[in-house]
Structure formats: structure tokens, C-alpha cells
C-alpha positions as CSV (number, residue, x, y, z in Angstrom):
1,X,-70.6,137.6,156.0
2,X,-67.5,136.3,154.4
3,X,-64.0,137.9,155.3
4,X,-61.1,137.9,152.7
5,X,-57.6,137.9,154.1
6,X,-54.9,139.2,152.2
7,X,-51.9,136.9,151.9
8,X,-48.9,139.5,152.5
9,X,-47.0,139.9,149.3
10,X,-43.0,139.9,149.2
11,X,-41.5,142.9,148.6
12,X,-40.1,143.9,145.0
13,X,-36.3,143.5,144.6
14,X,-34.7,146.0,142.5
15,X,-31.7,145.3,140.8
16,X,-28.8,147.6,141.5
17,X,-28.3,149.4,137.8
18,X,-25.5,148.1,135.8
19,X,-22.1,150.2,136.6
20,X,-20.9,152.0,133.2
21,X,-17.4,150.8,132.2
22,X,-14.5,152.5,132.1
23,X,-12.0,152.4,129.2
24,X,-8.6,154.1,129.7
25,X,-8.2,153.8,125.5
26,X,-8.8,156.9,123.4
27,X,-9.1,156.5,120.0
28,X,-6.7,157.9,117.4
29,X,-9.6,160.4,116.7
30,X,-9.7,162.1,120.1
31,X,-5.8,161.7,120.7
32,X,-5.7,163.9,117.2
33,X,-8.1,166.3,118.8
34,X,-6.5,166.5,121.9
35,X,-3.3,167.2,120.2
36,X,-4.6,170.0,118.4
37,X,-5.8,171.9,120.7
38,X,-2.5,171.4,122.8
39,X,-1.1,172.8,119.6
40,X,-3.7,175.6,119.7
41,X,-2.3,175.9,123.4
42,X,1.4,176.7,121.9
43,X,0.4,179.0,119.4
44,X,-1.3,181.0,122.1
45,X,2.2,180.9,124.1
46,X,3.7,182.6,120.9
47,X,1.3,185.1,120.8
48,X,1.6,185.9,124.2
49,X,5.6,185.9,124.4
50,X,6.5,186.9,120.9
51,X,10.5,186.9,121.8
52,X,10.2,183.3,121.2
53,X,10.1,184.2,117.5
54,X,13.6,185.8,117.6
55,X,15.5,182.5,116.8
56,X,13.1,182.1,113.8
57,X,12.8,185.9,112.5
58,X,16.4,187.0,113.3
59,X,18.6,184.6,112.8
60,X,17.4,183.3,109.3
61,X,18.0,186.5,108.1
62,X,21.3,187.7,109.9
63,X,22.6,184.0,109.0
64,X,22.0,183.9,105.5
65,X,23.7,187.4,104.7
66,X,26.7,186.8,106.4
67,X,27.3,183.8,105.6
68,X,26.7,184.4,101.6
69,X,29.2,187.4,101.7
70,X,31.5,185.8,104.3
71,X,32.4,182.7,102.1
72,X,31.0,183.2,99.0
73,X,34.1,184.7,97.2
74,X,36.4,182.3,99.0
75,X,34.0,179.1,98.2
76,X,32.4,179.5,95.1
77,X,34.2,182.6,93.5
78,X,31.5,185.1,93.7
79,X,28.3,185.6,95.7
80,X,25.8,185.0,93.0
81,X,27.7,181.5,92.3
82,X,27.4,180.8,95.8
83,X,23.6,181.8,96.5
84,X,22.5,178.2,95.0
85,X,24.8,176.1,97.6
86,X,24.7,178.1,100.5
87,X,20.6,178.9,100.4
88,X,19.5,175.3,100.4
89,X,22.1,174.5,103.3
90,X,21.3,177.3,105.5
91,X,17.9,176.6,105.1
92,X,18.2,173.1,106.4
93,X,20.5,174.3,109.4
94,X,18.4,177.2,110.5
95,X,15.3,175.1,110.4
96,X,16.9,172.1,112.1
97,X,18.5,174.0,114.8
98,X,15.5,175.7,115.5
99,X,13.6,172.6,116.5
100,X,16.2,172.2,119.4
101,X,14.1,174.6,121.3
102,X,11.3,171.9,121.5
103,X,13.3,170.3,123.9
104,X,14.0,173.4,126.1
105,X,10.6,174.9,126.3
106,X,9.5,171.3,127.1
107,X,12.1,171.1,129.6
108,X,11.0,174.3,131.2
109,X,7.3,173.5,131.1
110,X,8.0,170.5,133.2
111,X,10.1,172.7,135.8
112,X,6.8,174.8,136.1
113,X,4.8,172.2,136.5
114,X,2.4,172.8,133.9
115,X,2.5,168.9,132.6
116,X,1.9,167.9,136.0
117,X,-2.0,169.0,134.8
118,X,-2.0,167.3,131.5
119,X,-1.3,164.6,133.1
120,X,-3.9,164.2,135.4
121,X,-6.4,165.3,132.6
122,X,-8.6,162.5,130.8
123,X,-6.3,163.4,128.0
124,X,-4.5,161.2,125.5
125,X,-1.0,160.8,127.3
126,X,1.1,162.2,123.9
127,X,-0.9,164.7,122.9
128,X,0.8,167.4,125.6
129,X,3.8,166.3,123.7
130,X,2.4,166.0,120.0
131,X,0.7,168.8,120.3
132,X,3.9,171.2,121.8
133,X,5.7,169.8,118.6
134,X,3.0,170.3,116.2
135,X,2.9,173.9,117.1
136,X,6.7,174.6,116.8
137,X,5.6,173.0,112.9
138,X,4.8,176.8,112.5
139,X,8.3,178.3,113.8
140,X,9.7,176.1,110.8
141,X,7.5,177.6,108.4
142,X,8.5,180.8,109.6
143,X,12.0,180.4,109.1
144,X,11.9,178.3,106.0
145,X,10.0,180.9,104.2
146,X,12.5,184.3,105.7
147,X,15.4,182.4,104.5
148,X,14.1,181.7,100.9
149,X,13.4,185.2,100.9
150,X,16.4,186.3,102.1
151,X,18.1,184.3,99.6
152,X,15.5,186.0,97.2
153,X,16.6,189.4,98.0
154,X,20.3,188.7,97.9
155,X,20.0,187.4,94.0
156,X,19.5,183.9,94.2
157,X,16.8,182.5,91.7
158,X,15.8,178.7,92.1
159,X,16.1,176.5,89.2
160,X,13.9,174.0,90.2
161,X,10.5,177.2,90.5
162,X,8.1,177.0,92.4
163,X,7.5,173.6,92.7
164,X,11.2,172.5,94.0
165,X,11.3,175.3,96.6
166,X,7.5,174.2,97.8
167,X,8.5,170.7,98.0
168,X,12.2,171.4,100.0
169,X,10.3,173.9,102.3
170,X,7.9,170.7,103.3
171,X,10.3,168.2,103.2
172,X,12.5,170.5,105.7
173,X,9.3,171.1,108.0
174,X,8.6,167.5,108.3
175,X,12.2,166.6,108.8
176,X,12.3,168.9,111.6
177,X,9.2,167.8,112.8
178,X,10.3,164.2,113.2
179,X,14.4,165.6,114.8
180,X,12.2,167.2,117.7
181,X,10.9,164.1,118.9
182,X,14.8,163.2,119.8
183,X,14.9,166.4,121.4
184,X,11.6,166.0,123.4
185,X,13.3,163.3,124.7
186,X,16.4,164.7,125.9
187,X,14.0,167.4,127.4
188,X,12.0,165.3,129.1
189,X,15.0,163.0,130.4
190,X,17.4,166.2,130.9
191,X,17.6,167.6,134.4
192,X,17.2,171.7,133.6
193,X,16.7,173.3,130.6
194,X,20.2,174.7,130.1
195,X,21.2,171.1,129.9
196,X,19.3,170.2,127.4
197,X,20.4,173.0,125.4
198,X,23.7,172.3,125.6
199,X,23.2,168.5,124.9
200,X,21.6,169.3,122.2
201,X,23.8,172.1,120.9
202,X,27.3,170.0,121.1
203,X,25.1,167.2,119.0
204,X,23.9,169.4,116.2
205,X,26.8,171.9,115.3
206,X,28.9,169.1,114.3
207,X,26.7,167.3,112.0
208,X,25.4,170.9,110.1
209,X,28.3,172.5,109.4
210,X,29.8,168.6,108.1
211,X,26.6,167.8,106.1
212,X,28.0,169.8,103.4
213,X,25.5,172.7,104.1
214,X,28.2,175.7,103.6
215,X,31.3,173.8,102.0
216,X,31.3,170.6,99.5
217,X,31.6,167.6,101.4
218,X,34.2,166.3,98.6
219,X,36.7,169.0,99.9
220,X,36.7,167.3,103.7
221,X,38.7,164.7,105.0
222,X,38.0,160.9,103.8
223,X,37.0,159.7,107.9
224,X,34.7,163.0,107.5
225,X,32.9,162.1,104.4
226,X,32.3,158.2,105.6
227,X,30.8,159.9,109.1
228,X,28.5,162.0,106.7
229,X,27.0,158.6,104.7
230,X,25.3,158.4,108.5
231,X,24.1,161.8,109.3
232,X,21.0,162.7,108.3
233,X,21.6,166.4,107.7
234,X,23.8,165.3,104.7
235,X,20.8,163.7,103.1
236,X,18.5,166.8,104.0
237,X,20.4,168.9,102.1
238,X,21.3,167.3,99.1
239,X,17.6,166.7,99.0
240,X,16.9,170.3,98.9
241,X,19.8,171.1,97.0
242,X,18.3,169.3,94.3
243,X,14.7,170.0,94.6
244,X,15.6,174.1,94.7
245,X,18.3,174.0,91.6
246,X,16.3,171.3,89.4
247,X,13.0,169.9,90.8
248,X,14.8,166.7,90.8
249,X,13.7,163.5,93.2
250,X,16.7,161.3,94.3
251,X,17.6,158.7,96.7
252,X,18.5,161.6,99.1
253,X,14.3,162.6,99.5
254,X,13.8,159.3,99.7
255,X,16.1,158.7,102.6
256,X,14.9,162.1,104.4
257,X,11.5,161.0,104.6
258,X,12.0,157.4,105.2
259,X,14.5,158.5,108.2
260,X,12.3,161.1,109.5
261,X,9.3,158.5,109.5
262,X,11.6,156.3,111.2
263,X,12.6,158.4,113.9
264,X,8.8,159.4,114.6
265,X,8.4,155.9,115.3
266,X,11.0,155.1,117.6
267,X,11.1,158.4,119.0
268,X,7.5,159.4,119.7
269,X,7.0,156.7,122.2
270,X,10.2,156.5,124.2
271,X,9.5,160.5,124.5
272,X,5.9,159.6,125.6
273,X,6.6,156.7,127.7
274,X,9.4,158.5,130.2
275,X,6.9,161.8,129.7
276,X,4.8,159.8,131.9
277,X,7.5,158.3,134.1
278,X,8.8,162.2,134.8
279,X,6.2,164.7,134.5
């Protein structure tokens, strides 16, 4: 009788499973989505707390009809003669002013502590900015289209149809758009809200009422009109000015929307970058 013995076999080594990298990029797809749905976030806020609609609902209209019977007799000679200068200027102040709230509520979001969240969230980092800004996009729309019809109601009837008032309406919102990134950053950088308002305030009166919005720019002081060949609200609304009274396309859109695409990219990331450094 034969006996086997069994040579003992070494045991099986397993090798530990691969570990899954871990990119900190998000793609321009997701930060898109991620910003939308922080817009989303903002609309809800609106909903929510309607007063923050007063700047946009009241002010458009009280603005435009005291301003059109305040100095249209002493500026143009009569209301109706002054409905086509002061409409397309009031509708580029009103609009541009409003996006200075960007810079408070951001300001005041950041007191709260609410982007102390975002930013802990797997998140792109600017879309709790982007996405704050893209949903005060629809306060501009609000108050570009109440002060066209305001300026409807009062008498005035836009030479350049529909067309010119569709394309000055955009071109404002996208202005705007692109002037509250300077203002995110002055919220994010400012030390309490009512700062920033201020700041922001002291910066913007001056360059609205000199941009020619109310009173030809011809009229003003020689150092005044030189300042005005660098402020971009003097381009703004000689852009709409033209597209409202005559559909016409100048060097002054062109300028708008180059500057504005200009600012976005300068803007956007110093906002984003001390965001990060703050919040």
C-alpha cells in the first residue's frame, strides 16, 4: 500500500484593488449645471422674499415718470420730444444700478454663512457666484421690460420697432450681467453689506447721470465729455439710443459688448479667486 503526501501549497496572494483617482477638475459641463441650479437657488429666494423686487418693479416706473415730466420741457421742449432721449437713458441707469444689489445680497449671504456650504460642496468653485448673478439676469429683464412700458404708456413710440427695442433690452441685460461681476467683487472683498452699497453707489451715480443718459453730453463741460470717452455707460446708451430710435448698429454696440465680454473675463476670476480666499 502506497501513501501519497500532499506537498503543502502557498497561499494565494490577492492584490489589493486599484484605488479610484480623484480629480478636483469639473468640466465646463457640470460647472454650467451647477451654476444653474444655484441660479434656480436665487429665483427661489425671490419667490420667497418678493420685497427684493421693489428696486426692479418700483423704481423703473416712479423714475421714468418723473423724470420725463421733470425735465422734459426744460430739456427738450416738450414731453413727447423728450420721451426718445430720456427712455433709452433711464433704461440703461435703472438696469445698471439694479445689478449693484448683486454685490450686497452676496455680501450678506457671506455674513450668514450660507457660502461657507458651497464651499465645502463638490461643487464647481464659481458656480455659487455665476449662478447668484445669472439669476439677478431676471431682475434686469424685469426692469428693462417696466420701463419700456412705461415709456409706452407715457407716449413714446420707438423708431427702430420691435427689433431695436428687443436688441437694446438684450444688450442692456448682458451689460449688466457682465458690471455685476465688479460688484461681486466689491461684495466679496467689502467688510458689511452697507459698505458695499455705498462703494458701489458713490461709483455709479457719477458715471449715469454724466453718460449723457438724461442731458446731451455736448452741453457739459469739455474735462466732462473727455471723462465720458472712458465710461462705459456713455457707450450703453448711445447704443440703445440708436437701436430704439433707428435699429441702427454703431461702434457704440460694438464697444458695449466687447467691454462687457472684457470685464467677464477679468472680473469673473478675481471675484472667484478671493470668493475662495473669504468665504
Amino acid at each position: 500500500m502506497t501513501t501519497t503526501t500532499l506537498e503543502p501549497t502557498a497561499p494565494e496572494v490577492r492584490q489589493p484593488a486599484p484605488i479610484p483617482q480623484v480629480s478636483n477638475h469639473i468640466g465646463m459641463r457640470r460647472t454650467l449645471a451647477n451654476s444653474l441650479t444655484m441660479a434656480y437657488r436665487g429665483l427661489l429666494k425671490i419667490k420667497h422674499n418678493p420685497e427684493q423686487l421693489f428696486d426692479v418693479t418700483i423704481q423703473p416706473i416712479l423714475f421714468t415718470g418723473l423724470f420725463t415730466y421733470i425735465f422734459g420741457g426744460a430739456i427738450a421742449g416738450s414731453v413727447h420730444s423728450y420721451l426718445p432721449i430720456l427712455i433709452p437713458g433711464i433704461l440703461v441707469q435703472t438696469v445698471v444700478l439694479t445689478s449693484v444689489v448683486t454685490g450686497t445680497q452676496l455680501r450678506e449671504d457671506m455674513d450668514k454663512g450660507v457660502f461657507d456650504r458651497y464651499k465645502s460642496l463638490p461643487i464647481a468653485r464659481i458656480a455659487a457666484l455665476a449662478g447668484a448673478l445669472i439669476a439677478d439676469m431676471a431682475r434686469y429683464g424685469i426692469a428693462t421690460t417696466l420701463t419700456i412700458g412705461m415709456g409706452l404708456i407715457l407716449g413714446y413710440r420707438p423708431g427702430g420697432g420691435v427689433a431695436g427695442v428687443l436688441t437694446a433690452g438684450l444688450i442692456v441685460v448682458f451689460c449688466s450681467f457682465a458690471i455685476s461681476w465688479i460688484w461681486a467683487l466689491v461684495g466679496v472683498t467689502g467688510k458689511s453689506a452697507a459698505a458695499v452699497q455705498g462703494i458701489s453707489m458713490m461709483i455709479m451715480f457719477p458715471l449715469t447721470f454724466m453718460s449723457g443718459a438724461f442731458a446731451s453730453v455736448a452741453t457739459m463741460p469739455g474735462w466732462m465729455q473727455a471723462i465720458n470717452k472712458a465710461n462705459p455707460i456713455y457707450y450703453m446708451v448711445n447704443a440703445c439710443r440708436e437701436l430704439m430710435n433707428g435699429n441702427v448698429y454703431s461702434h457704440n454696440l460694438v464697444f458695449s459688448v466687447v467691454g462687457s465680454a472684457i470685464v467677464i473675463l477679468i472680473f469673473a476670476p478675481l471675484a472667484v479667486r478671493a470668493y475662495m480666499r473669504r468665504a
